[in-house]
C-alpha positions as CSV (number, residue, x, y, z in Angstrom):
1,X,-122.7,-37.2,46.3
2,X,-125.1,-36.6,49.2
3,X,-125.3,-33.1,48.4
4,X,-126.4,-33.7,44.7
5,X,-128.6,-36.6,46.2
6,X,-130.7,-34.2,48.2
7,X,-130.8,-31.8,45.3
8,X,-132.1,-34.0,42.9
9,X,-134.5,-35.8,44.9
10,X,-137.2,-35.0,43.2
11,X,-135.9,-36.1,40.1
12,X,-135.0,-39.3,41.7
13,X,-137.9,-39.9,43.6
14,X,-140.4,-39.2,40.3
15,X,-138.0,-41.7,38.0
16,X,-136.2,-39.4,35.7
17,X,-133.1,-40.3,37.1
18,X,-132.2,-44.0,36.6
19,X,-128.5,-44.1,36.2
20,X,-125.9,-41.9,38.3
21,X,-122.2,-41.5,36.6
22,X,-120.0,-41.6,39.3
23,X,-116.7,-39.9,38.5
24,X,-113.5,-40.9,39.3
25,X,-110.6,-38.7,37.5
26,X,-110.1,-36.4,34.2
27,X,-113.7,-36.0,32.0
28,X,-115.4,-38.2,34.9
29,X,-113.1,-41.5,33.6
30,X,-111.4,-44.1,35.5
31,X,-107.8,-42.9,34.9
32,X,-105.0,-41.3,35.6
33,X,-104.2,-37.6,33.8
34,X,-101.8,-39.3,31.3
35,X,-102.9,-36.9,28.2
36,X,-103.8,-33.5,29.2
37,X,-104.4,-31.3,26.3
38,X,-103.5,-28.6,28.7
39,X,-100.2,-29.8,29.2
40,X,-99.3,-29.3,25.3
41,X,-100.3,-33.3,24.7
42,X,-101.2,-34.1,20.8
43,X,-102.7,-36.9,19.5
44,X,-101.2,-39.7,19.3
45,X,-99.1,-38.9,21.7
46,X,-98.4,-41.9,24.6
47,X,-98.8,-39.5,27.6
48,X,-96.9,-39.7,30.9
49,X,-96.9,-41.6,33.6
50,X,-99.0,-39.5,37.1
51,X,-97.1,-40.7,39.7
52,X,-93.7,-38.5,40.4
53,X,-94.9,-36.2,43.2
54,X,-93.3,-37.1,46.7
55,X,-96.3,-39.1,48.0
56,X,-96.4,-41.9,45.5
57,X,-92.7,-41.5,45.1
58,X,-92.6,-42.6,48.9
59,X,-95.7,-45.2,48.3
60,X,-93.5,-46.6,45.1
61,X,-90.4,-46.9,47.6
62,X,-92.0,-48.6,49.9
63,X,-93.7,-51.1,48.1
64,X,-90.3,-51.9,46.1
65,X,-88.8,-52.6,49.4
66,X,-91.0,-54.9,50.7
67,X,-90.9,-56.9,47.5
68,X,-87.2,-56.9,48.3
69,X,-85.9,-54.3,45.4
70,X,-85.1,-50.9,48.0
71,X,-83.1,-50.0,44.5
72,X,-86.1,-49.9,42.0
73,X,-87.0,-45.9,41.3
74,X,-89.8,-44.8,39.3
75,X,-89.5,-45.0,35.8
76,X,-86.8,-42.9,34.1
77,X,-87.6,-43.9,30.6
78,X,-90.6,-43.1,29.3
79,X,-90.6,-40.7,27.8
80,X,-92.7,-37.4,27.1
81,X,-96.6,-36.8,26.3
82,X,-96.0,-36.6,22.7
83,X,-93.2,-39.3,22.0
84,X,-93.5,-42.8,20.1
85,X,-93.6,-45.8,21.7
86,X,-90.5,-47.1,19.8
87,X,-88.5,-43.5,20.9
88,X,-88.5,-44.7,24.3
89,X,-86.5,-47.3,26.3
90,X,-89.6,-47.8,28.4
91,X,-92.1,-48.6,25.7
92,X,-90.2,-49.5,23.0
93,X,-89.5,-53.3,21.5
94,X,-88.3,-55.8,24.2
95,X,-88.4,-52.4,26.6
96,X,-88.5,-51.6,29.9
97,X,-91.7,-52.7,30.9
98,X,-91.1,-56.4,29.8
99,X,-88.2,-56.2,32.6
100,X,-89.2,-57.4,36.8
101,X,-88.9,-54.0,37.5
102,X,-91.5,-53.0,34.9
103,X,-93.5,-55.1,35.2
104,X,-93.9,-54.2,38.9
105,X,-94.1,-51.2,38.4
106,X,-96.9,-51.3,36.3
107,X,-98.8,-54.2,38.3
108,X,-98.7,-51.0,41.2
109,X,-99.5,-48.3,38.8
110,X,-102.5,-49.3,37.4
111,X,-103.6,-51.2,41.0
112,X,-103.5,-48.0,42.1
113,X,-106.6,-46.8,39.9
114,X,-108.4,-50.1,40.8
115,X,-108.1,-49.4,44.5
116,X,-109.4,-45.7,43.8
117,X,-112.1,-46.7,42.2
118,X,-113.5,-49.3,44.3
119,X,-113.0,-47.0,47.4
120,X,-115.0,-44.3,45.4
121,X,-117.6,-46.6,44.7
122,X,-118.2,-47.5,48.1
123,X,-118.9,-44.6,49.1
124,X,-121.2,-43.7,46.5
125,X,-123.1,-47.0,47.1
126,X,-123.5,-45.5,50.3
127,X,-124.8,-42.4,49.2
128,X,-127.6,-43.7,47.4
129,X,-128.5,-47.0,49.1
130,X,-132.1,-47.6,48.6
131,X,-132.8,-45.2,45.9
132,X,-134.2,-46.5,42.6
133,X,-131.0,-45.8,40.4
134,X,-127.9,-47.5,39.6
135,X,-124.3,-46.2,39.0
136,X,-122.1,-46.4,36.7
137,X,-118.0,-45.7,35.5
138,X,-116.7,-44.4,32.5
139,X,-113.4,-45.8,31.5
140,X,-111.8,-44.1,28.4
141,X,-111.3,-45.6,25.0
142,X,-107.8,-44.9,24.7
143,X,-107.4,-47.2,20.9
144,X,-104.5,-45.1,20.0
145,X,-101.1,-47.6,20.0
146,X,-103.5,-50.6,20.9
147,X,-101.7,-52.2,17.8
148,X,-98.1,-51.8,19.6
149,X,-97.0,-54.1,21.8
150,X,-96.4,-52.1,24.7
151,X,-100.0,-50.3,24.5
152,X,-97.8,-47.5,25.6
153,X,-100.7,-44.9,25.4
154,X,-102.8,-47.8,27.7
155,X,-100.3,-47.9,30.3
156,X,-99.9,-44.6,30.7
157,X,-103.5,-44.0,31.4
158,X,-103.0,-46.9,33.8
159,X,-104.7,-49.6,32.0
160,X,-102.1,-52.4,32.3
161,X,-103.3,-53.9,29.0
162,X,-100.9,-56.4,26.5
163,X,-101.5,-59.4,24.2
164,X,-101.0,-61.8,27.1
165,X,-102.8,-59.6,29.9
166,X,-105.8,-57.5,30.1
167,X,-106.1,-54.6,31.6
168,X,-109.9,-54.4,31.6
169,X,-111.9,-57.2,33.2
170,X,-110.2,-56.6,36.0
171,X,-111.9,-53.2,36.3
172,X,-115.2,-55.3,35.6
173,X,-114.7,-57.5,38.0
174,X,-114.2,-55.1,40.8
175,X,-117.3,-53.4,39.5
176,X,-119.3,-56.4,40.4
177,X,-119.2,-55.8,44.0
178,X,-121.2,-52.9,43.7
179,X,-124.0,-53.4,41.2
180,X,-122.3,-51.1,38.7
181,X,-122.5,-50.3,34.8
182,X,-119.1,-49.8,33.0
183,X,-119.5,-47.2,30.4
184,X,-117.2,-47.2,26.8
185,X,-116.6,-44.7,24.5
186,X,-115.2,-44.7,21.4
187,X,-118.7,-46.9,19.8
188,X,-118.6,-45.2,16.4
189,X,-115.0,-45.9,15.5
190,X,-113.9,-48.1,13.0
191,X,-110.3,-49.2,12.3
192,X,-110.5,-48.2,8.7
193,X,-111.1,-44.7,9.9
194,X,-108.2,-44.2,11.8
195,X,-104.6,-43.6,10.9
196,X,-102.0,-46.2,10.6
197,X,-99.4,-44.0,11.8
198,X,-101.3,-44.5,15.8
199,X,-101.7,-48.0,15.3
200,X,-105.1,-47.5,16.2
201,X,-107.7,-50.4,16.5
202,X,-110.8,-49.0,18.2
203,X,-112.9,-51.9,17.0
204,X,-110.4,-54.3,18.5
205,X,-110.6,-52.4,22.0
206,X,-114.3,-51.9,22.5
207,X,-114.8,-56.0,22.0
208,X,-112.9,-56.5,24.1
209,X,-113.5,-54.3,27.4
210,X,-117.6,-55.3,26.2
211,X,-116.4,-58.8,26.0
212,X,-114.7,-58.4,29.7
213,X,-117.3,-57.2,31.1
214,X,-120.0,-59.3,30.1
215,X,-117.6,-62.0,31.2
216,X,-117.8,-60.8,34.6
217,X,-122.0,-60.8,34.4
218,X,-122.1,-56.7,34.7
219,X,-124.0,-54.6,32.5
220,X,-122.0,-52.2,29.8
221,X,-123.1,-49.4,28.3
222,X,-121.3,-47.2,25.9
223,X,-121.0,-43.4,24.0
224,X,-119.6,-42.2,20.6
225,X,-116.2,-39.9,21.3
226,X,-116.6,-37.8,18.8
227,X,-120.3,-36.0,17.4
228,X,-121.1,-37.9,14.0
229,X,-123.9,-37.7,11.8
230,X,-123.2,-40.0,9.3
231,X,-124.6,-43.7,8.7
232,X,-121.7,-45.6,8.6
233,X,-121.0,-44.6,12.7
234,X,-124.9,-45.3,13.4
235,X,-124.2,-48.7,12.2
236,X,-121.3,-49.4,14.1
237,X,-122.6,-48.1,17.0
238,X,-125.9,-50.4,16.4
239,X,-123.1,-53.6,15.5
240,X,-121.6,-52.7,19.3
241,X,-125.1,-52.3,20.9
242,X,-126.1,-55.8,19.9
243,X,-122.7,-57.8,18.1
244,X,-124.8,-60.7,17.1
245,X,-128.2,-58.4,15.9
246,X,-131.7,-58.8,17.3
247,X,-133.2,-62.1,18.5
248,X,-136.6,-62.7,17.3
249,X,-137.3,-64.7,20.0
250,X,-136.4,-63.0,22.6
251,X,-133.4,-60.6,24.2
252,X,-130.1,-60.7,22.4
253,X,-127.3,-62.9,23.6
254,X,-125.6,-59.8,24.3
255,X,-126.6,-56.2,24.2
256,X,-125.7,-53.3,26.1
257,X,-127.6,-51.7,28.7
258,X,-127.7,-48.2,27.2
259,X,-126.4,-45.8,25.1
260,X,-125.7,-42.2,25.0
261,X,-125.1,-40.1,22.2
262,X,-123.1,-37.8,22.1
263,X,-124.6,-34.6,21.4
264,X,-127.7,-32.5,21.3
265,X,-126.4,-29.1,19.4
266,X,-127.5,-27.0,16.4
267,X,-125.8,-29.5,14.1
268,X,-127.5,-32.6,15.1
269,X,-130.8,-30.6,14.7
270,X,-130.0,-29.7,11.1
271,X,-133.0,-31.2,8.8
272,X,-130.6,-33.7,7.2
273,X,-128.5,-34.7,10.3
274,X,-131.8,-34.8,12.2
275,X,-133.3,-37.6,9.7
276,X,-130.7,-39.8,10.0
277,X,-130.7,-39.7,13.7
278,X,-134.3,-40.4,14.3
279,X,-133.7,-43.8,12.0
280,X,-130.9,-44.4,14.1
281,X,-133.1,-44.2,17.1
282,X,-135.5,-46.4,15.8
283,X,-133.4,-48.9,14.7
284,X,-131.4,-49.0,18.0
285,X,-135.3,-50.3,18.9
286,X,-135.1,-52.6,16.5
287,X,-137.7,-50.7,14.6
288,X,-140.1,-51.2,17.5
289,X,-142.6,-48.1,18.4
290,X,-142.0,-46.6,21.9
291,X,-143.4,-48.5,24.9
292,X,-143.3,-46.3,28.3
293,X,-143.3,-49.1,29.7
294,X,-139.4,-49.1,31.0
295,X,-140.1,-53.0,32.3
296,X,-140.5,-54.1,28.2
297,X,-136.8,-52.9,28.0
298,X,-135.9,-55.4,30.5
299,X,-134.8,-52.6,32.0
300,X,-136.0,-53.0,35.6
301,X,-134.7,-50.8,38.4
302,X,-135.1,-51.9,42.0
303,X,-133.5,-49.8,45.1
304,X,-129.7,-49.9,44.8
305,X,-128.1,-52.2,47.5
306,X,-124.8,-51.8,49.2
307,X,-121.8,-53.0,48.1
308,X,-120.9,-56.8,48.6
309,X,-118.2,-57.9,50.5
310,X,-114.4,-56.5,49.2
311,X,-112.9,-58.6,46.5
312,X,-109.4,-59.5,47.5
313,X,-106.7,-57.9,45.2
314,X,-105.3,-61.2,44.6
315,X,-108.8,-62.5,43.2
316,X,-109.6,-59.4,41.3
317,X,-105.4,-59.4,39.0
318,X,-107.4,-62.9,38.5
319,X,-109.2,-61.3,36.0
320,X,-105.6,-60.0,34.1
321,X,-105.9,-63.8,32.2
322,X,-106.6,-63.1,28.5
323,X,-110.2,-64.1,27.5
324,X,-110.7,-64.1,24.0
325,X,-113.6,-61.8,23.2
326,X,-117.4,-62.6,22.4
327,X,-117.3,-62.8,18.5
328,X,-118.9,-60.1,16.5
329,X,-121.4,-59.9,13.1
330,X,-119.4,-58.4,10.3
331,X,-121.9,-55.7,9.9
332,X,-125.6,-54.7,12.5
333,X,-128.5,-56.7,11.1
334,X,-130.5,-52.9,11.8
335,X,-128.6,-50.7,9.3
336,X,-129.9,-47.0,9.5
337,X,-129.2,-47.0,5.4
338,X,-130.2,-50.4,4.8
């Protein structure tokens, strides 16, 4: 981080770069390796638990004895990267991870990832202290099996999410100790465009990491997955960007910080594709003309400060108590088709 910080200084320095990504595992994200496409993983496969070489063996061993269970192994049960939820005894109904044991076990798993990323972050507020940019996560929009009720794919990943605990704002409430953006993915998905066989519900999962961390007064920004050039995901990305449409007099209730799109190649600058993107553009604006101006976007960057005192643990799992989310407009009030 010092390294690229020196390097781009100029860029820095001169206000092109605002916003650093800091990255913290596979593509950049905020997770463990859970689906590697490398490994022979398929969609919508649940993945695999990272956590069987001898080091976190040992950590696991240790932590089970001193919460008074020297028996407890790591998980045995679930499964392979490609499996169902409901063909393991791990993830399937009234499974494993209901049990004490799994639900320790997860508790440890996916504190693991929190700890990592808050160390991470410290360092990297350290790194750029003073300099007029803020950082940001990305944590991956993992909506396959979100509709099961073990969120098998979820856990895997190490996002201890269920219906009665989420496995989100607590990764927005760590974030708040060091002035940082939590970046989503998955903006352009909608349920109906997924298959029922995954029990997807990307709709479902973006309100509510959004809703978590606006709950936990950070900013939230956000990317499609997957390139599309169509209306219907330039709307739903616009319905995420501001869920309740634009205030006439004055900033939305909510509204994301930013959004990236995801991607500039030959296909977006097709004449067609290229059309529809520009309208897109301006009505992510509102159909406002450009301001250079970057204050008008309430979009003011000051030197980034350190990071605040560490959040106990204890206060951050805290966050794990279900929230309903913000509620959402049916349909963006800034249609690219409308």
């Amino acid at each position: 981080m010092k390294s690229f910080k020196e390097n781009m200084s100029d860029f820095i320095e001169s206000g092109l770069i605002i916003d650093i990504e800091v990255g913290l595992g596979p593509a950049g994200e905020l997770r463990f390796p859970s689906y590697p496409q490398s490994q022979g993983w398929e969609f919508p496969g649940i993945g695999e638990f990272q956590c069987y070489d001898k080091y976190l063996k040992a950590e696991f061993k240790a932590a089970a004895a001193k919460a008074g269970h020297a028996e407890w192994e790591l998980p045995d049960d679930a499964g392979s990267y490609n499996d169902v939820p409901e063909s393991t005894e791990f993830f399937k109904s009234n499974g494993t991870y209901l049990t004490e044991k799994g639900k320790f076990f997860l508790t440890w798993y996916s504190n693991k990832l929190l700890i990592h990323g808050d160390q991470i972050l410290e360092e990297a507020t350290k790194a750029f202290q003073g300099c007029n940019v803020t950082i940001a996560i990305k944590v991956s929009g993992i909506h396959w099996w979100y509709k099961s009720e073990s969120h098998a794919a979820e856990l895997t990943a190490g996002y201890y999410n269920l219906q009665d605990r989420d496995g989100y704002r607590p990764i927005a409430r760590m974030l708040t100790r060091h002035h940082a953006i939590l970046n989503f993915t998955c903006l352009e998905m909608r349920d109906s465009e997924q298959s029922s066989d995954a029990k997807s519900a990307p709709q479902e999962l973006v309100q509510q990491v959004l809703s978590g961390g606006w709950r936990e007064k950070i900013e939230v920004a956000g990317e499609n997955a997957l390139p599309r050039y169509d209306a219907a995901a330039y709307n739903q990305m616009i319905l995420n960007a501001r869920p309740n449409g634009v205030n006439k007099n004055g900033p939305p209730k909510l509204s994301m910080y930013g959004i990236t799109y995801l991607r500039l190649s030959d296909e977006l600058l097709q004449k067609s594709n290229f059309a529809i993107f520009k309208k897109f553009v301006l009505k992510m604006h509102a159909d406002q003309d450009y301001v250079e101006d970057p204050n008008q976007y309430n979009h003011v960057i000051i030197p980034l400060k350190p990071s605040g005192p560490k959040i106990p643990l204890e206060e951050i799992l805290e966050a794990t108590k279900p929230i309903p989310p913000f509620p959402w407009d049916s349909e963006t009030d800034m249609k690219v088709d409308g």
